[in-house]
N, C-alpha and C positions, 0 to 999 in steps of 0.2 A: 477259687477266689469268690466267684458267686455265693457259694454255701456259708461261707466267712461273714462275708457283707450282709445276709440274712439274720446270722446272728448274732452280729453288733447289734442291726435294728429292732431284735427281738425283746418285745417286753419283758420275756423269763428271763434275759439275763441280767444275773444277780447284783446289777450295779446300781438299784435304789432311786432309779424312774419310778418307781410305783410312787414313791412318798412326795412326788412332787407333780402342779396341778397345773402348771405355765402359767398361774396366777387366774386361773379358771375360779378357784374356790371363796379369792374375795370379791370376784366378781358376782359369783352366785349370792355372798352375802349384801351386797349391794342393791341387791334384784337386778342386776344389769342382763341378768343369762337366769333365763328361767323355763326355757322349751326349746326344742330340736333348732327350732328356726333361727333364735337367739344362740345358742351357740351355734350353728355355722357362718355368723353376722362373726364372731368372736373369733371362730377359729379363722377365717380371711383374712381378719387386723392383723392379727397374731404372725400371721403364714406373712405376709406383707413387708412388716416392720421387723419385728426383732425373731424371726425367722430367717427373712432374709440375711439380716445380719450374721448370726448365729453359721448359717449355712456360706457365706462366704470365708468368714473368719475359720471355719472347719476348711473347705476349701483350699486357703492361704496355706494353714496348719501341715495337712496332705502333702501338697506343693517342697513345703519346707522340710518336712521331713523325709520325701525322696530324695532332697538332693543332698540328703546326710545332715543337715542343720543341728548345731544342737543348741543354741543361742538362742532362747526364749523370751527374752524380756522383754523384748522390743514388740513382738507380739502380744504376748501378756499386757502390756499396758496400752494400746491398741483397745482391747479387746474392754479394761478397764473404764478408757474412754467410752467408747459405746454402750455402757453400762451405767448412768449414772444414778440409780438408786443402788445405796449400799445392800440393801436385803437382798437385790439380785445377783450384787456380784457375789455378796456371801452363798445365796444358792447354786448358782454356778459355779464357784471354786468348791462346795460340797457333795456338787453332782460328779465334778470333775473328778474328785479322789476317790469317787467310788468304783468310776469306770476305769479310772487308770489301775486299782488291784485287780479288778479283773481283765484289764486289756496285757497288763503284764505280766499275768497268769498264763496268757491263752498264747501270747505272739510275741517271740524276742525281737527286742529291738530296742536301740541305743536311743532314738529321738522319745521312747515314751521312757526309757531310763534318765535321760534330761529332765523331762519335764516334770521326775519327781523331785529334782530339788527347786523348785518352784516357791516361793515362801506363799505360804498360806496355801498351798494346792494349785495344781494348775485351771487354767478355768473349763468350763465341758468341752466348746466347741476345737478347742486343742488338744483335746484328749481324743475326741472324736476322728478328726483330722491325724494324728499321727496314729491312732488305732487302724485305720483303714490300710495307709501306706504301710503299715506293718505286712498289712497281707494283699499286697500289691496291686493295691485297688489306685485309680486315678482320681484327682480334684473333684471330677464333674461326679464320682459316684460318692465321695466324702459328702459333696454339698447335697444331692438326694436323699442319704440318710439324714443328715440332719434337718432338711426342710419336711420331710416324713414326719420327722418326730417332734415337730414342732408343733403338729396338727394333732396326731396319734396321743399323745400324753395326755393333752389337754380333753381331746374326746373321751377318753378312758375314765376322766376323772368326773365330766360331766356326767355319766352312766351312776356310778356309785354315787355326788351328791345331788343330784336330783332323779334317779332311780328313771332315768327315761330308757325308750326303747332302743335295746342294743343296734334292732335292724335297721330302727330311723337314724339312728346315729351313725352307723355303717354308710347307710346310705349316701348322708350329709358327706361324707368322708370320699365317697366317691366321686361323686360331684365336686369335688376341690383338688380332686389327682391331676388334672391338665395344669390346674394353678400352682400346684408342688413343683411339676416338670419344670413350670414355665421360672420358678425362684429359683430352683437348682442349677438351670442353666445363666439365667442372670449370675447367679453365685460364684458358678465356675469362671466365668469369665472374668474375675478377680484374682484366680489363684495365683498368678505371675505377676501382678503387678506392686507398685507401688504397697507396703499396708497403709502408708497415710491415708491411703485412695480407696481404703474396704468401704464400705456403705455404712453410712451410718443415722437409717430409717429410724427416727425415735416414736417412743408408744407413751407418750408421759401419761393417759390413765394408768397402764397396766405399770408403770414404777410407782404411782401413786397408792394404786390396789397392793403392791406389796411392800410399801412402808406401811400400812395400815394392816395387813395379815400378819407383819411379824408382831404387833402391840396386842392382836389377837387371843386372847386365855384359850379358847375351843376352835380346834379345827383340826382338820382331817389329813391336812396335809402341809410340809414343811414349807411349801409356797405355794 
C-alpha cells in the first residue's frame, strides 16, 4: 500500500499536475511571488485555505468510498460550494478526469467507476480520495497526499516560472512539512463527518488570480 500511495503522489504520474500552477503563475504575473521567500509566504496561504480544503474533501471522498458509496453528488456539489470561482472548479473537474483514467488504469474499483459518470468530470480531491481507498489506504493518508500536493505543484511551478533555486525551493518545502502534517490531520478528522461540516477556508485573491489567468492570451500553465 505504501508503494501505491507514493505513486498517486508522484509527479511522473501521467495525470496532467504538471500543466497546472495552484494559481502560482498569476500570482507571479502579479508580482505578488517573485523569490523563494515570497513563494513560501504563498505556498502557507495556499497549504491553509484551499489545501485544507481540497485535503478534507479528499479525506470525506476516502471515507465514502470504503464504505462502498457510489452516490456522488451530494459530495460533488459540497465540493462545488467551496469552489466558488468558475475557473477553479473547471480546473479541478479537469485535473480530476485526468487522474481518474489513470487511477482507473492502475486500481479496480467500483467508487472510482461511479465517479466517472460525474457530469462534467469529477472534481480532483474525489478522485484523489476514492484513488487511495482503491488501494486500501485510510482518510488520514487520502488527506496527506493531497495537502502534499497542494504545496509540491505550486513549488514546481515556481522553479520553471521564475527559474529560482531548486535547493531553496526544496528547502522552503521542508520547512512547511510539520505544517502539511498538521492540515492533513485537521483534514482527517472530517472524513466521518457531516459533508455540510467539511471546512470551507476561503482564498478570494487566489479565485481572483484565476478568473484573471483564464482571460490570460500567454501562459504556462492551465491555472
Amino acid at each position: 500500500m505504501r508503494a501505491s500511495l507514493l505513486l498517486l503522489a508522484d509527479s511522473r504520474l501521467p495525470a496532467g499536475g504538471h500543466a497546472h500552477s495552484g494559481g502560482l503563475e498569476p500570482a507571479v504575473a502579479a508580482g505578488a511571488v517573485r523569490d523563494v521567500p515570497a513563494l513560501a509566504d504563498f505556498l502557507r496561504g495556499r497549504l491553509a485555505t484551499s489545501g485544507l480544503v481540497a485535503a478534507a474533501l479528499a479525506a470525506a471522498a476516502c471515507a465514502h468510498a470504503a464504505r462502498g458509496g457510489g452516490a456522488w453528488a451530494a459530495l460533488d456539489a459540497e465540493t462545488d460550494a467551496r469552489t466558488p470561482s468558475p475557473a477553479q472548479r473547471a480546473a479541478s473537474r479537469a485535473q480530476g478526469r485526468s487522474l481518474l483514467r489513470v487511477a482507473r488504469t492502475a486500481w479496480a474499483s467500483p467508487a472510482l467507476d461511479a465517479l466517472a459518470g460525474t457530469p462534467g468530470g469529477p472534481h480532483h480531491p474525489a478522485v484523489l480520495g476514492a484513488a487511495a481507498a482503491a488501494m486500501g489506504a485510510a482518510p488520514r493518508e487520502a488527506a496527506e497526499i493531497t495537502a502534499y500536493m497542494a504545496v509540491t505543484g505550486p513549488a514546481s511551478a515556481g522553479i520553471r516560472l521564475l527559474g529560482l533555486d531548486p535547493l531553496a525551493v526544496n528547502r522552503a518545502l521542508a520547512v512547511l512539512a510539520a505544517d502539511v502534517d498538521a492540515v492533513a490531520a485537521e483534514a482527517a478528522g472530517f472524513a466521518d463527518g457531516p459533508w455540510a461540516e467539511l471546512p470551507a477556508a476561503s482564498a478570494p485573491l487566489l479565485d481572483l488570480y484565476a478568473e484573471r489567468h483564464l482571460r490570460t492570451d500567454l501562459r504556462l500553465f492551465e491555472s
